[in-house]
N, CA, C and O atoms as CSV, one atom per row, in Angstrom:
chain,resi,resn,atom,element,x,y,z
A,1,UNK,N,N,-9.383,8.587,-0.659
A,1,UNK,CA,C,-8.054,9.109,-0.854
A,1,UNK,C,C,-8.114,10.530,-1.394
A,1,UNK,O,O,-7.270,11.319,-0.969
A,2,UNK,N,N,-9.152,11.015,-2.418
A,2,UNK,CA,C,-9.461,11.984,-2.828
A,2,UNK,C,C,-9.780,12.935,-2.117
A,2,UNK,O,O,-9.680,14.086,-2.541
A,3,UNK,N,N,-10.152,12.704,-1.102
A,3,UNK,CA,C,-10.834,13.800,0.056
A,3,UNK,C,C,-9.315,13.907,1.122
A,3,UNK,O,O,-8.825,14.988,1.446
A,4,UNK,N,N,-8.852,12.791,1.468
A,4,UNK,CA,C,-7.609,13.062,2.165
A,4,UNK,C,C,-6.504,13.888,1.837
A,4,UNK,O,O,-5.646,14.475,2.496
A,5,UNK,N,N,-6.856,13.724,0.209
A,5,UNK,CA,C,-5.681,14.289,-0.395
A,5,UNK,C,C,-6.041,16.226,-0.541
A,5,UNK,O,O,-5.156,17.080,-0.608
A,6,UNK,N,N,-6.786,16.360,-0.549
A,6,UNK,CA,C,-7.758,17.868,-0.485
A,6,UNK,C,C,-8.033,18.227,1.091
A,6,UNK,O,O,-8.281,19.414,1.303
A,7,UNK,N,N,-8.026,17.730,1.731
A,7,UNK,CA,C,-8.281,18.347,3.318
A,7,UNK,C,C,-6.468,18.174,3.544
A,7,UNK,O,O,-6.081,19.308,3.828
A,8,UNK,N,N,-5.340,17.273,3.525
A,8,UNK,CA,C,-4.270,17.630,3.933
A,8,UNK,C,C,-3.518,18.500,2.745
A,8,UNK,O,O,-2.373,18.867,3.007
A,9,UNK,N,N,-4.025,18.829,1.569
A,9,UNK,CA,C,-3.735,20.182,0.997
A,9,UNK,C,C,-4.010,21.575,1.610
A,9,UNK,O,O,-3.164,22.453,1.783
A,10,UNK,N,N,-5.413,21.643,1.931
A,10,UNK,CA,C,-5.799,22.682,2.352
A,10,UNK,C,C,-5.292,23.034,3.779
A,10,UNK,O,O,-5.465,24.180,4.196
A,11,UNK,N,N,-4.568,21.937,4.675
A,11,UNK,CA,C,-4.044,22.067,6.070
A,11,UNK,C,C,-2.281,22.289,5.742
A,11,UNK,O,O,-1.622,22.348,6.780
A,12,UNK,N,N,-1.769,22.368,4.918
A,12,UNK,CA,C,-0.645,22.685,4.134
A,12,UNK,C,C,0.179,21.487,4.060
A,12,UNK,O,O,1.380,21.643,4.279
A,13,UNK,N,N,-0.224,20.389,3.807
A,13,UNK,CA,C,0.773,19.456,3.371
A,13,UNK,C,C,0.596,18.199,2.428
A,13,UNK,O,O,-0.552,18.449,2.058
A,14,UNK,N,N,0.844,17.304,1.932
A,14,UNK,CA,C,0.514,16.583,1.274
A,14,UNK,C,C,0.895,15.383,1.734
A,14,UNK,O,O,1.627,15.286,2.719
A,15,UNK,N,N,0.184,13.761,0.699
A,15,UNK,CA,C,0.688,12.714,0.993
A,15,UNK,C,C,1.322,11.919,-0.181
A,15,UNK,O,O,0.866,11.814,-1.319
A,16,UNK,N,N,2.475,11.375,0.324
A,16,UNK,CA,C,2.975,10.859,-0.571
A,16,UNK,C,C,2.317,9.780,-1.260
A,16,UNK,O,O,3.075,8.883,-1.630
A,17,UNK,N,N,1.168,9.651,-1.508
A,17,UNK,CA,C,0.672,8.339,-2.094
A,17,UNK,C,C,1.246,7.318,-2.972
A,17,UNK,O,O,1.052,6.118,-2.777
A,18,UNK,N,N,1.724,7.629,-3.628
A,18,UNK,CA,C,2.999,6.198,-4.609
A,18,UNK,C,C,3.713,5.500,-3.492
A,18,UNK,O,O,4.221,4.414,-3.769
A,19,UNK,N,N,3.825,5.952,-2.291
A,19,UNK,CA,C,4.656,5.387,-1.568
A,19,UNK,C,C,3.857,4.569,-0.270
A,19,UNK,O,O,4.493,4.142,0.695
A,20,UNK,N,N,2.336,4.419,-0.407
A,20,UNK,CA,C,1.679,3.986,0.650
A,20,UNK,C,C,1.296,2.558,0.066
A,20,UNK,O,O,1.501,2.208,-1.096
A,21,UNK,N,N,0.831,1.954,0.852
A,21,UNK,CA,C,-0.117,0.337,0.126
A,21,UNK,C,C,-1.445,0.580,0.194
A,21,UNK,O,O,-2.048,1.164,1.095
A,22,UNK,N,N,-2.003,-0.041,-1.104
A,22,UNK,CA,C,-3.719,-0.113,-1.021
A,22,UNK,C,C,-4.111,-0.745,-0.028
A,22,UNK,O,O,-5.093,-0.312,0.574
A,23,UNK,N,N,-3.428,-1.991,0.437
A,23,UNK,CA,C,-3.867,-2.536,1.172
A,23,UNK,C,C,-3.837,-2.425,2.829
A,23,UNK,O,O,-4.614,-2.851,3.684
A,24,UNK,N,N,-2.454,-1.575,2.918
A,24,UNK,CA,C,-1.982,-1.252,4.371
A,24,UNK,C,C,-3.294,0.114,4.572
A,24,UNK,O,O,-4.036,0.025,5.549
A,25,UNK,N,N,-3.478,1.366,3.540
A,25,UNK,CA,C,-4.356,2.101,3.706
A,25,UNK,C,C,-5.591,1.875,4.012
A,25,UNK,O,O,-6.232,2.516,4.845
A,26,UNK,N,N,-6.230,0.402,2.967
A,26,UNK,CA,C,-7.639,0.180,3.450
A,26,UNK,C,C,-7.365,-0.283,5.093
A,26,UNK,O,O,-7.874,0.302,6.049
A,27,UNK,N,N,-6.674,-1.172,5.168
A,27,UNK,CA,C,-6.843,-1.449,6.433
A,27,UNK,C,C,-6.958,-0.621,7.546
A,27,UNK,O,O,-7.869,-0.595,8.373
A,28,UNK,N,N,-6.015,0.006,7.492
A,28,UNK,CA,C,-5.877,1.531,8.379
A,28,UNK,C,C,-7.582,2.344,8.309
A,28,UNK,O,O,-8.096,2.761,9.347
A,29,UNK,N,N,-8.008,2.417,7.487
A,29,UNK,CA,C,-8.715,2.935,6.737
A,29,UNK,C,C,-9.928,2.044,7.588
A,29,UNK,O,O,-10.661,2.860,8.146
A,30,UNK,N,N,-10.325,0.761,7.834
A,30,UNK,CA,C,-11.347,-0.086,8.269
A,30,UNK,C,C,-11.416,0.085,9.829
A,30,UNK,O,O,-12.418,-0.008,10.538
A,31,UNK,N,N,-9.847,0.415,10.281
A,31,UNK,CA,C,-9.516,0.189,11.502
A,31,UNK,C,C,-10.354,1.881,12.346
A,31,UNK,O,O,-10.963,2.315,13.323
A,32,UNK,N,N,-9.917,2.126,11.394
A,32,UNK,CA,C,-10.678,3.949,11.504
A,32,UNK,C,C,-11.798,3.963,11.699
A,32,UNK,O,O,-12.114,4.482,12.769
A,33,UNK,N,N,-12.993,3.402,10.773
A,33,UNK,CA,C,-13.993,3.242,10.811
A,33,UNK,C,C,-14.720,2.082,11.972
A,33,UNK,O,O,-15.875,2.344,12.309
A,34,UNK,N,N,-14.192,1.063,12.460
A,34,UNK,CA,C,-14.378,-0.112,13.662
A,34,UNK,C,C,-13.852,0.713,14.344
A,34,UNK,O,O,-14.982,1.025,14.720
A,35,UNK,N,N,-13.061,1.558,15.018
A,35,UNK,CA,C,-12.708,2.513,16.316
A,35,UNK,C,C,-12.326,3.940,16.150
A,35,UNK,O,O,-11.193,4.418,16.196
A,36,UNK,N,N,-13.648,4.638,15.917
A,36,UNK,CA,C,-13.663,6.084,15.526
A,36,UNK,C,C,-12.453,6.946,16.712
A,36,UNK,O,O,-12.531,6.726,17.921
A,37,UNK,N,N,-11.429,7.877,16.146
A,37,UNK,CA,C,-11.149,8.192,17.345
A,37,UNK,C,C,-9.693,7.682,17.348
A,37,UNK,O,O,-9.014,8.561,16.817
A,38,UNK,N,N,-9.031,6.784,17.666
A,38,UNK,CA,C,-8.069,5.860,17.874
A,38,UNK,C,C,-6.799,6.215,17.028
A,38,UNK,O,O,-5.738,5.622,17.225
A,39,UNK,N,N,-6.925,7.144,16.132
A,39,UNK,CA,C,-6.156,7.729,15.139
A,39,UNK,C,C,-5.387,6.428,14.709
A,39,UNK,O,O,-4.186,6.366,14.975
A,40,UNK,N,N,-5.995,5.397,14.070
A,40,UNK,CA,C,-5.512,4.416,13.426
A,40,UNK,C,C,-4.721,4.923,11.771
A,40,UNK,O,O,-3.651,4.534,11.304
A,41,UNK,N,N,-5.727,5.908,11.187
A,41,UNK,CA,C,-5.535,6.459,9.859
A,41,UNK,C,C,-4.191,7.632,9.834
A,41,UNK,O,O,-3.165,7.612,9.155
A,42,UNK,N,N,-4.515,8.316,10.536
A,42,UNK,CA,C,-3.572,9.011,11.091
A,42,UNK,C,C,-2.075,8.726,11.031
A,42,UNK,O,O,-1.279,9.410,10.388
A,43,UNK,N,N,-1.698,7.425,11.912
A,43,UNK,CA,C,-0.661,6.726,12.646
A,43,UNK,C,C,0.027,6.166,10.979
A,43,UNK,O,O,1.168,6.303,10.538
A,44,UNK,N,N,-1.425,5.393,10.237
A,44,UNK,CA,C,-0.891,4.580,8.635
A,44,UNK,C,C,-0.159,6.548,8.169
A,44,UNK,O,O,1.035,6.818,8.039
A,45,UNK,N,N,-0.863,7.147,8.084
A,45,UNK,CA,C,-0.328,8.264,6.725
A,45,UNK,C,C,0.972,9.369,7.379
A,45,UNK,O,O,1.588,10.313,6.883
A,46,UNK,N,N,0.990,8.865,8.384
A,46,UNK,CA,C,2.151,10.117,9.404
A,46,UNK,C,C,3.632,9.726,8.490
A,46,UNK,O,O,4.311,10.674,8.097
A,47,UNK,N,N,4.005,8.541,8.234
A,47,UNK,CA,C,4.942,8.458,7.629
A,47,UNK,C,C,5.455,8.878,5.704
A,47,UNK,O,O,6.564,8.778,5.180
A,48,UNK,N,N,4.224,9.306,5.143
A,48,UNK,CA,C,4.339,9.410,4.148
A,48,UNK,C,C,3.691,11.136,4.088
A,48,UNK,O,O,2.907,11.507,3.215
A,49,UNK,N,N,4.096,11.828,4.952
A,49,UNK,CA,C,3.525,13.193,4.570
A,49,UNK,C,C,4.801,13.929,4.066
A,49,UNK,O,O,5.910,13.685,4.540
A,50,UNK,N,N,4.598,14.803,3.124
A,50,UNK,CA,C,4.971,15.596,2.230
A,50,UNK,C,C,4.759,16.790,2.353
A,50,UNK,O,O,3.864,17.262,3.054
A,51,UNK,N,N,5.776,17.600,1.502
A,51,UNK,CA,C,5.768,19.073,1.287
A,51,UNK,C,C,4.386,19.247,0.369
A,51,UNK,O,O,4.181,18.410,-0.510
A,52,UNK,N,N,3.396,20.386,0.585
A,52,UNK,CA,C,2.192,20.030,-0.095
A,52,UNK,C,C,2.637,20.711,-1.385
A,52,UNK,O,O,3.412,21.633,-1.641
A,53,UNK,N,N,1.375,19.414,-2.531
A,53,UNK,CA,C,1.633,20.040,-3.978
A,53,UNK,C,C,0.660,20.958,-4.565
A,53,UNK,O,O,-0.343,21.204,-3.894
A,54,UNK,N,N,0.761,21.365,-5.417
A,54,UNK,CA,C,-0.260,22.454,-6.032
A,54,UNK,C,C,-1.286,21.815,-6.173
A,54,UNK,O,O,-1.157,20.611,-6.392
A,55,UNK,N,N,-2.413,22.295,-6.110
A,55,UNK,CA,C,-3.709,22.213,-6.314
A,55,UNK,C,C,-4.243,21.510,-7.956
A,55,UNK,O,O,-5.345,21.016,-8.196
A,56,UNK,N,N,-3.303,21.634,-8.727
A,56,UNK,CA,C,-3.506,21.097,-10.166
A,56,UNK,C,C,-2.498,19.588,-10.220
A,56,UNK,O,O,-2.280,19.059,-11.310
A,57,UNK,N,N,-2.137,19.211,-9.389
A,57,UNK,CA,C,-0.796,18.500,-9.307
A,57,UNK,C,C,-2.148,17.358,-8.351
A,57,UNK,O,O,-1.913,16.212,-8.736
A,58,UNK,N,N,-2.944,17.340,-7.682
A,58,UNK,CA,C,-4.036,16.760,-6.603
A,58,UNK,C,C,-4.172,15.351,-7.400
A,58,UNK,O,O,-3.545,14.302,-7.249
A,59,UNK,N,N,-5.227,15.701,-8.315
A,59,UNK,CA,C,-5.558,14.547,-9.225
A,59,UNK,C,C,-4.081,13.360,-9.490
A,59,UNK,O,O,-4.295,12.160,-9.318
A,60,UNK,N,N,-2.733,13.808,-9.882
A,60,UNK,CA,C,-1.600,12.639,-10.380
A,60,UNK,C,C,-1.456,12.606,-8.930
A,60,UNK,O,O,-1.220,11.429,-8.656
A,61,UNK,N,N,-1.475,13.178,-8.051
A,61,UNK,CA,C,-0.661,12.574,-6.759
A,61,UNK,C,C,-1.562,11.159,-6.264
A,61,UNK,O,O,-0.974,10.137,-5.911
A,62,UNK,N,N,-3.154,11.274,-6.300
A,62,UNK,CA,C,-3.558,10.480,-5.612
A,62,UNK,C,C,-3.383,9.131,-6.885
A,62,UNK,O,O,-3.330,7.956,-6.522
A,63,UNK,N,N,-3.316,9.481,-8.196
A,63,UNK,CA,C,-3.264,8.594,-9.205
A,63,UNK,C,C,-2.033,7.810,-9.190
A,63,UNK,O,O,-2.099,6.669,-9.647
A,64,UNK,N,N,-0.871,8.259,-8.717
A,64,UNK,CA,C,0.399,7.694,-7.961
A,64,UNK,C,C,-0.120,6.273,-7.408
A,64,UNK,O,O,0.291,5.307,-8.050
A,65,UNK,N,N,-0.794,6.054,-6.531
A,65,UNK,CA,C,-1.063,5.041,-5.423
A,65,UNK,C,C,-1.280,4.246,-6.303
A,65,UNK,O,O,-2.022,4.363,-7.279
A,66,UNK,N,N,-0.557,3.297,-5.951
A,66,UNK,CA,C,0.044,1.545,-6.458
A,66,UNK,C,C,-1.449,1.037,-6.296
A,66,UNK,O,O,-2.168,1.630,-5.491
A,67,UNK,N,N,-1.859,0.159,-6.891
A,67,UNK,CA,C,-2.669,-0.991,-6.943
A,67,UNK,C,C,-4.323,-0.241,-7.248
A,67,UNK,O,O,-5.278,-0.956,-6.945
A,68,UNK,N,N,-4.616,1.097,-7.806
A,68,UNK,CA,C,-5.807,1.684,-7.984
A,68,UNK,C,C,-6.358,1.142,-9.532
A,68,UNK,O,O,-7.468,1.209,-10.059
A,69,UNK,N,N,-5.246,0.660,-9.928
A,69,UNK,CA,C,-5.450,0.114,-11.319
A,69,UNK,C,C,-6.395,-1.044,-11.744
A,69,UNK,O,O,-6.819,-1.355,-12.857
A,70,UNK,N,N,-6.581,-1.550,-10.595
A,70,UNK,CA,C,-7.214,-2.923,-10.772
A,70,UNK,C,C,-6.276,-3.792,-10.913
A,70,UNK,O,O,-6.625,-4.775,-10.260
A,71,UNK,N,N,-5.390,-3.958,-11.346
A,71,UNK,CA,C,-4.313,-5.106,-11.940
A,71,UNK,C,C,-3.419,-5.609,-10.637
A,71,UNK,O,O,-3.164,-4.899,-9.664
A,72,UNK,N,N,-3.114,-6.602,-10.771
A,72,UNK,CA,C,-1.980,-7.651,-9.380
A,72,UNK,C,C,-3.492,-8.561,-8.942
A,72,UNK,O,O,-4.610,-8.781,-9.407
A,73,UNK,N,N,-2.876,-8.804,-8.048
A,73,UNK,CA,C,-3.970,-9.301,-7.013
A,73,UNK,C,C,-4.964,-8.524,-5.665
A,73,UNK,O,O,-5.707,-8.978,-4.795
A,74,UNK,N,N,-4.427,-6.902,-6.125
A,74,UNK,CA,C,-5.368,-6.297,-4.781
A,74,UNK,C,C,-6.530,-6.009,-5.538
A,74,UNK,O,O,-6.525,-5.154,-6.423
A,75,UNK,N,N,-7.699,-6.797,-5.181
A,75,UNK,CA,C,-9.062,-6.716,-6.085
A,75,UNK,C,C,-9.759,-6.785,-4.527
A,75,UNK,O,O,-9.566,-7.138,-3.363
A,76,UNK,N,N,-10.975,-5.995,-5.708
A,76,UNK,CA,C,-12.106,-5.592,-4.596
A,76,UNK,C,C,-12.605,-7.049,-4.624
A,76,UNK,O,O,-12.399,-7.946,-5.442
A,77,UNK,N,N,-13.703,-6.998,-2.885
A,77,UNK,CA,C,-14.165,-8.330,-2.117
A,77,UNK,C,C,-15.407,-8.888,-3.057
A,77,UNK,O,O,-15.609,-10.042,-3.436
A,78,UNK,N,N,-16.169,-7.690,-3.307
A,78,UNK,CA,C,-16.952,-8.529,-4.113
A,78,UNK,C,C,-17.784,-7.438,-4.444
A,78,UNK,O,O,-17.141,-6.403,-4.620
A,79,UNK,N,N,-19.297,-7.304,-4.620
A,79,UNK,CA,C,-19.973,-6.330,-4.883
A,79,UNK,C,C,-21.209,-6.200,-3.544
A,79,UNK,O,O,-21.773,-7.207,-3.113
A,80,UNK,N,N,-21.416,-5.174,-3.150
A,80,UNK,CA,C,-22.841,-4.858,-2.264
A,80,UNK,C,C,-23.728,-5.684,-1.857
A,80,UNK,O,O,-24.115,-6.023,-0.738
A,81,UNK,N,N,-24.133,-6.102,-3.405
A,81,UNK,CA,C,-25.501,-7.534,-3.290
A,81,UNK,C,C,-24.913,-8.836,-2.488
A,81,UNK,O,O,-25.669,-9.786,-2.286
A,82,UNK,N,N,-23.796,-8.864,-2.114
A,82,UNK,CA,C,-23.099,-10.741,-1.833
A,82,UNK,C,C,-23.600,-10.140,-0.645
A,82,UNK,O,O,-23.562,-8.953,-0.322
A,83,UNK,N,N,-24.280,-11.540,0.225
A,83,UNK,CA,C,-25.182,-11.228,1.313
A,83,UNK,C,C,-24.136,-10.789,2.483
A,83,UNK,O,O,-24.410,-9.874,3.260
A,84,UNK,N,N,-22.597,-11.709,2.559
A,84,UNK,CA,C,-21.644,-11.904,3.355
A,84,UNK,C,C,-21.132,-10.302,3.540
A,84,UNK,O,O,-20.984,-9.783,4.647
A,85,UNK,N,N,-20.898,-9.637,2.301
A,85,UNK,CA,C,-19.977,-8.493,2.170
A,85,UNK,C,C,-20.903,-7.402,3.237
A,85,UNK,O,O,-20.490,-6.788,4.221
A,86,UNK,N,N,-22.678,-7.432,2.464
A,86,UNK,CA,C,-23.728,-6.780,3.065
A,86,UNK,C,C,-23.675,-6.940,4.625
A,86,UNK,O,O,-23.563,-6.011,5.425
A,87,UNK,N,N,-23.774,-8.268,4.920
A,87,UNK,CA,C,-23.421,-8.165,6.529
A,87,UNK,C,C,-22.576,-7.330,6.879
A,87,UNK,O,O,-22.881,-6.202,7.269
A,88,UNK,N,N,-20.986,-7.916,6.760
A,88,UNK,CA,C,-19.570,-6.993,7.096
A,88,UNK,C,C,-20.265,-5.570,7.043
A,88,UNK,O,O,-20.360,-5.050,8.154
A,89,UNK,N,N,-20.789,-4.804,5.948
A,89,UNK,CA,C,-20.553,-3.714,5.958
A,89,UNK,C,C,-21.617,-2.816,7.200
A,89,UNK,O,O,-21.209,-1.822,7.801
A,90,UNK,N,N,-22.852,-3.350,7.372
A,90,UNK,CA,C,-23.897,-3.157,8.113
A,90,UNK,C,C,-23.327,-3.359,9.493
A,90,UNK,O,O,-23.666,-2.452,10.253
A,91,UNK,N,N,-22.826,-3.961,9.853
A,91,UNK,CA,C,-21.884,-5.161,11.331
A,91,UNK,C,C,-21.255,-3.487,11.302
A,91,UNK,O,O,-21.707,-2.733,12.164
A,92,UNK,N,N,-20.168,-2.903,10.260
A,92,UNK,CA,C,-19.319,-1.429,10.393
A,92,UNK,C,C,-19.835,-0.655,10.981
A,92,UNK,O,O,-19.452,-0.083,12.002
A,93,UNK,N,N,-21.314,-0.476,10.074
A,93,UNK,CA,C,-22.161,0.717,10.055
A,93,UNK,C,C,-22.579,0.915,11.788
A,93,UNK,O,O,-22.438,1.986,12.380
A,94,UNK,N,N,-22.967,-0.009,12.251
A,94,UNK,CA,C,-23.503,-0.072,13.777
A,94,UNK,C,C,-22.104,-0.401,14.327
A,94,UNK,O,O,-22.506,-0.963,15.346
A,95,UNK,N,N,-21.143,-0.455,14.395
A,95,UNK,CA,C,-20.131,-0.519,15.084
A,95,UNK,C,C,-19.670,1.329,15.100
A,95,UNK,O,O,-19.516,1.808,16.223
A,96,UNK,N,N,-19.532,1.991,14.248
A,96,UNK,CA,C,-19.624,3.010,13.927
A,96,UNK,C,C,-20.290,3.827,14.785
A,96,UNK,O,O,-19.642,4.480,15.602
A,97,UNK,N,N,-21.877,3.926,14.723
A,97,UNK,CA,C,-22.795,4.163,15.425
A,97,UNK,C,C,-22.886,4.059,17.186
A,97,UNK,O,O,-23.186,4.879,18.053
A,98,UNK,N,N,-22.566,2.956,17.206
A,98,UNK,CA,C,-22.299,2.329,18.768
A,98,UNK,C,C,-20.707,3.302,19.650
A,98,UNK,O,O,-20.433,3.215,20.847
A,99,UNK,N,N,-19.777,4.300,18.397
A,99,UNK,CA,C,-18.935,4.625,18.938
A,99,UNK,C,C,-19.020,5.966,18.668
A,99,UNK,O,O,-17.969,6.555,18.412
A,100,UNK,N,N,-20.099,6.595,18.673
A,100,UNK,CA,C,-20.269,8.136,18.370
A,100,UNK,C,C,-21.002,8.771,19.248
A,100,UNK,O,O,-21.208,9.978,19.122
């Protein structure tokens, strides 16, 4: 989000992040990564773009976004070492690969 939020600064606009979902973004966000290209990420953030904010203003905008807190129920899957997660992510990595 940090990098999104700094490359659509520097292209002159911003994102409304308080107003997106953690969860609609990761997804968007997975969908991006399983079909490079497809402007899946794109399509999630087109509706929440903004007049861009100052450069000192970067850090609270992305701190805006609902559920970064840890708290509710949007919790991370698990950690690296769980053999299952390790698959999924490796299964990405060459899906990734296979589309470049």
């Amino acid at each position: 989000m940090v990098l999104h939020c700094v490359l659509a600064q520097r292209a002159g606009f911003s994102i409304d992040w308080a107003a997106t979902s953690k969860n609609d973004y990761l997804a968007a966000l997975t969908k991006e990564l399983e079909e490079p290209h497809k402007g899946h990420l794109d399509a999630y953030l087109k509706p929440f773009i903004m007049s861009v904010v100052r450069r000192d203003e970067l850090a609270a905008n992305v701190a805006a976004a609902p559920g970064l807190d840890g708290d509710g129920e949007d919790t991370v899957l698990g950690t690296t070492d769980d053999p299952e997660l390790k698959a999924r992510y490796e299964a990405q990595a060459l899906n990734r690969k296979a589309h470049q």
